[in-house]
C-alpha positions in Angstrom: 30.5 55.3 42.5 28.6 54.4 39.4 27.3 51.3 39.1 25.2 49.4 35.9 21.6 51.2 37.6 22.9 53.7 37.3 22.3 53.3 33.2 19.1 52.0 32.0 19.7 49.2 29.4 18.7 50.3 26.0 16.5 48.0 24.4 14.5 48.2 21.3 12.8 46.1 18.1 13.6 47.1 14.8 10.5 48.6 12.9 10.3 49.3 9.3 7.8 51.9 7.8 7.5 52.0 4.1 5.8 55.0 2.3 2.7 52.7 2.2 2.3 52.9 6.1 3.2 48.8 5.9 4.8 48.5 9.5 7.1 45.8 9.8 8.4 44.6 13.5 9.3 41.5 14.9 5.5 39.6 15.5 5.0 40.6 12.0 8.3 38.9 10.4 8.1 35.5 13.0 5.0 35.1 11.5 5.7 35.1 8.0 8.4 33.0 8.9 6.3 30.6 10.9 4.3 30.2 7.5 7.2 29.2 5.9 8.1 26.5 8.1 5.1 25.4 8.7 3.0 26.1 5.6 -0.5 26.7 7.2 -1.9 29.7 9.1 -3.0 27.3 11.8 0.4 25.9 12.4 2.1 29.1 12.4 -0.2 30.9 14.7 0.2 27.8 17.0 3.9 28.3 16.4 4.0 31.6 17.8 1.5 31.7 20.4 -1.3 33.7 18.8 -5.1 32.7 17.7 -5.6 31.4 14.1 -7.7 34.8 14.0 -5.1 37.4 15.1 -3.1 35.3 12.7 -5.1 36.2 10.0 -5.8 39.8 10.8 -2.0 40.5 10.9 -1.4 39.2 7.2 -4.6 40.6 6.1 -3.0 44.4 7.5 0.0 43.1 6.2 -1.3 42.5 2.4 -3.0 45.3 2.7 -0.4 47.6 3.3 1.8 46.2 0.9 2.5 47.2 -2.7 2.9 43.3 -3.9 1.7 40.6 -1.8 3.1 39.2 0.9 1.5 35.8 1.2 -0.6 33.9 -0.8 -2.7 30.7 -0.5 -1.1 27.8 -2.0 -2.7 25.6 -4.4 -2.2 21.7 -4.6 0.3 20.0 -3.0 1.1 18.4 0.3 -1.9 18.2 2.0 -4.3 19.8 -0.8 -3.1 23.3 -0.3 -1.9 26.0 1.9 -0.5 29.5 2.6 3.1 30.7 1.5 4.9 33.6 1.7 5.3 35.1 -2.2 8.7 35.9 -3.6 8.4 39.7 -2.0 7.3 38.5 1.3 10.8 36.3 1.0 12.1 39.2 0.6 11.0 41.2 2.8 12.1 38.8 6.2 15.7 38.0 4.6 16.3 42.1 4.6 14.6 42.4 7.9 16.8 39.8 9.9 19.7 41.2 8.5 18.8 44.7 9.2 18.0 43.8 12.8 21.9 42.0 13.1 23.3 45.7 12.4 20.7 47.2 14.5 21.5 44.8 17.6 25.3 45.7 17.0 24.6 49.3 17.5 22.9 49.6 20.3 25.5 47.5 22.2 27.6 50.6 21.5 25.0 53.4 22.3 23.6 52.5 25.6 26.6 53.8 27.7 26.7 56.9 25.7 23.2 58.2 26.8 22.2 60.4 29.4 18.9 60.9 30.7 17.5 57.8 29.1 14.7 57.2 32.3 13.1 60.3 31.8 13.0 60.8 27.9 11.8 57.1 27.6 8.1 57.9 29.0 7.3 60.6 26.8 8.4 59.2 23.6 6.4 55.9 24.4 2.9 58.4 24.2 4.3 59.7 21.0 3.7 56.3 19.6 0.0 56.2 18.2 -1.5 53.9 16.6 -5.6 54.1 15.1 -8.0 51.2 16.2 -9.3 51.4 12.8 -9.5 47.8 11.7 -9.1 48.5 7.7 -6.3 50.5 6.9 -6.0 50.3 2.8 -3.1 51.6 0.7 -3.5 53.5 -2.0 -2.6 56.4 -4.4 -4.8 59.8 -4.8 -6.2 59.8 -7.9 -8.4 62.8 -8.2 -9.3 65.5 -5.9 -12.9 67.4 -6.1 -12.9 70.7 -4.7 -16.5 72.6 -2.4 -16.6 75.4 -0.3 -16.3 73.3 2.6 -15.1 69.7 1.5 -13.4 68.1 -0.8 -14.0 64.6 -2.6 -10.5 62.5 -2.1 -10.4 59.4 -4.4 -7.6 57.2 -3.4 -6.9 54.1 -6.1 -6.2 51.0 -5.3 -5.2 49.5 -8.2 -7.0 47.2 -11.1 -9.6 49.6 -11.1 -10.5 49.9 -7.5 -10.6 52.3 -5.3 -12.0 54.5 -2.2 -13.7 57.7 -2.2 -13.2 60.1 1.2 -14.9 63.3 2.0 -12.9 65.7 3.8 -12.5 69.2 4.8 -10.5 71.7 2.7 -8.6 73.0 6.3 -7.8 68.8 6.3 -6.7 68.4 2.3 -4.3 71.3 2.9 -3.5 70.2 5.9 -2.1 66.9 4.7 -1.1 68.4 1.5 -2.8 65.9 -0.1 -2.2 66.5 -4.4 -2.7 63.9 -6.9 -0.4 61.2 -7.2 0.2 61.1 -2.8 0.2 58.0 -1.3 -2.2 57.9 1.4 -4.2 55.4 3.8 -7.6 55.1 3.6 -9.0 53.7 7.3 -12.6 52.4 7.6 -13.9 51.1 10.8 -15.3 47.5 10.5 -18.7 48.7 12.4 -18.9 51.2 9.8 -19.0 48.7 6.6 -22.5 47.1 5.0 -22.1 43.6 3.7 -24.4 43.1 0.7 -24.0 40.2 -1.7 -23.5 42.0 -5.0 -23.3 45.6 -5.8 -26.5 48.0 -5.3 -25.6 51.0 -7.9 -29.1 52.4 -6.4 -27.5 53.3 -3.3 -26.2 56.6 -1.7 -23.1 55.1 -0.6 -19.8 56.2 -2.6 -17.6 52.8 -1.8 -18.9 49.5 -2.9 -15.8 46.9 -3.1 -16.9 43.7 -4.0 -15.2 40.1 -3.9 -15.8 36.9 -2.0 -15.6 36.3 1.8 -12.3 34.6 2.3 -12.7 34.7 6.5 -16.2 33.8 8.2 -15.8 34.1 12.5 -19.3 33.6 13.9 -19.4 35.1 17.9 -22.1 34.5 19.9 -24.2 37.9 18.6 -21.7 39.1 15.8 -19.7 37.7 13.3 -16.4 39.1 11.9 -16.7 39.0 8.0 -14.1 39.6 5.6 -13.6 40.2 2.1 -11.0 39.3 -0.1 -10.6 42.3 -2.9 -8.3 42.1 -6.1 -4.4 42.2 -5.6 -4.8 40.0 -1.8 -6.2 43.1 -0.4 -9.0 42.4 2.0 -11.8 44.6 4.3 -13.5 43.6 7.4 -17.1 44.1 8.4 -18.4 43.2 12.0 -22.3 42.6 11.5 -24.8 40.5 13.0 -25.1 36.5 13.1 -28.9 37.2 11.7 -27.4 39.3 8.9 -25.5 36.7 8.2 -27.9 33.7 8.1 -30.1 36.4 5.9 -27.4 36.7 3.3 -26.0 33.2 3.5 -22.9 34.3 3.6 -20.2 31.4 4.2 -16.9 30.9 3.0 -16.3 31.5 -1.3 -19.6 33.5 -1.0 -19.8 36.9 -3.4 -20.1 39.7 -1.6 -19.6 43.6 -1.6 -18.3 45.5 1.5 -20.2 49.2 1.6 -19.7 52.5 3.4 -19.9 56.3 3.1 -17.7 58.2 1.6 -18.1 60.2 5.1 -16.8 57.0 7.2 -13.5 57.5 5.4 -10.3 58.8 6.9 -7.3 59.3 5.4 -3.7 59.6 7.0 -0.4 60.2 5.3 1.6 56.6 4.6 5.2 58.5 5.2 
């Protein structure tokens, strides 16, 4: 006789995934809508159980990933200021919740159609990957230099920024990676130079400059990161001396630098 154990419940969270490589899922969209309500990153990170710096690392990926801005600080009013979602980020969480409604209503009706669910489930779980690269910057392939061996990817980011990546040819064809692609460009944090303006003298092929929006000091390291043009941001993890040495604090100029060779870039679609 069959019973319900028979049938393992099917549960999942909707995900979005734009051509950008923006992934939006449920932490994502209850914090943008804890900003809302409450109107601070503090209060919304409270709000939904996370630290005021995971807070700001998920809206950092989140701006980052995103063609227009998702959230903004505010200027002025009650209380001197704060953060707000922007008229796309609005947007973005009213489509969401009522994409998730329809998604909710049809699972209800799959579940008892399925077969085999238990063993199917573990193997598309490992399928899932994700990178532990900390900056992961959307962009658009502007020009593509062609050697023997490598290639020279630039990837714009728009108002005249933008990343340079060395590759190999086997990779560029690979990805079939032309002008005009979108693409991600991922940099690991450890692999970023702060200086505090730009150093044209220098070998390095990326030098994005802006002002340190986000200052975490640890106990040997601090997490530093830069606020670039259009709310995009990059992260450096470098020493509390190097910091002391730079003076680096909150507001302060400063240019994030790395090899074009510390660049990888992955498909947004």
């Amino acid at each position: 006789m069959s019973t319900d154990e028979d049938h393992p419940s099917l549960e999942a969270g909707l995900q979005l995934r734009y051509a950008t490589g923006l992934l939006l899922a449920d932490e994502g969209i209850g914090l943008l809508e804890a900003i809302t309500e409450h109107g601070s990153i503090n209060r919304a990170a409270h709000a939904t159980g996370i630290s005021y710096r995971t807070a700001w690392e998920r809206i950092e990926g989140l701006n980052n990933l995103s063609e227009r801005p998702l959230v903004e600080r505010a200027v002025g009013g009650r209380g001197g200021g704060g953060t707000r979602l922007t008229g796309h980020g609005v947007q973005l969480v009213r489509v969401f919740r009522e994409l998730e409604q329809e998604h909710r209503r049809y699972l209800n009706g799959l579940a008892s159609r399925i077969h085999g669910l238990e063993v199917v489930m573990p193997v598309l779980g490992r399928l899932h990957l994700q990178t532990s690269a900390r900056n992961q910057l959307w962009g658009q392939v502007s020009s593509i230099r062609h050697d023997a061996v490598n290639a020279e990817v630039r990837l714009s980011l728009g108002q005249g920024q933008s990343i340079v990546a060395i590759i190999t040819e086997d990779s560029l064809a690979r990805l079939d990676l032309i002008e005009g692609t979108n693409a991600l460009a991922l940099i690991k944090s450890s692999s970023v130079v702060i200086a505090t303006a730009a150093a044209p003298n220098l070998s390095a092929s990326n030098q994005l400059c802006g002002h340190v929006s986000r200052l975490h000091r640890g106990a040997i390291n601090s997490d530093v990161v830069i606020e670039l043009k259009q709310s995009k941001s990059i992260a450096a993890v470098i020493t509390n001396e190097s910091v002391d040495r730079l003076g680096l604090e909150d507001g302060s100029t400063a240019c994030a630098i790395f090899d074009a060779s510390s660049v990888i870039i992955g498909l947004g679609e």
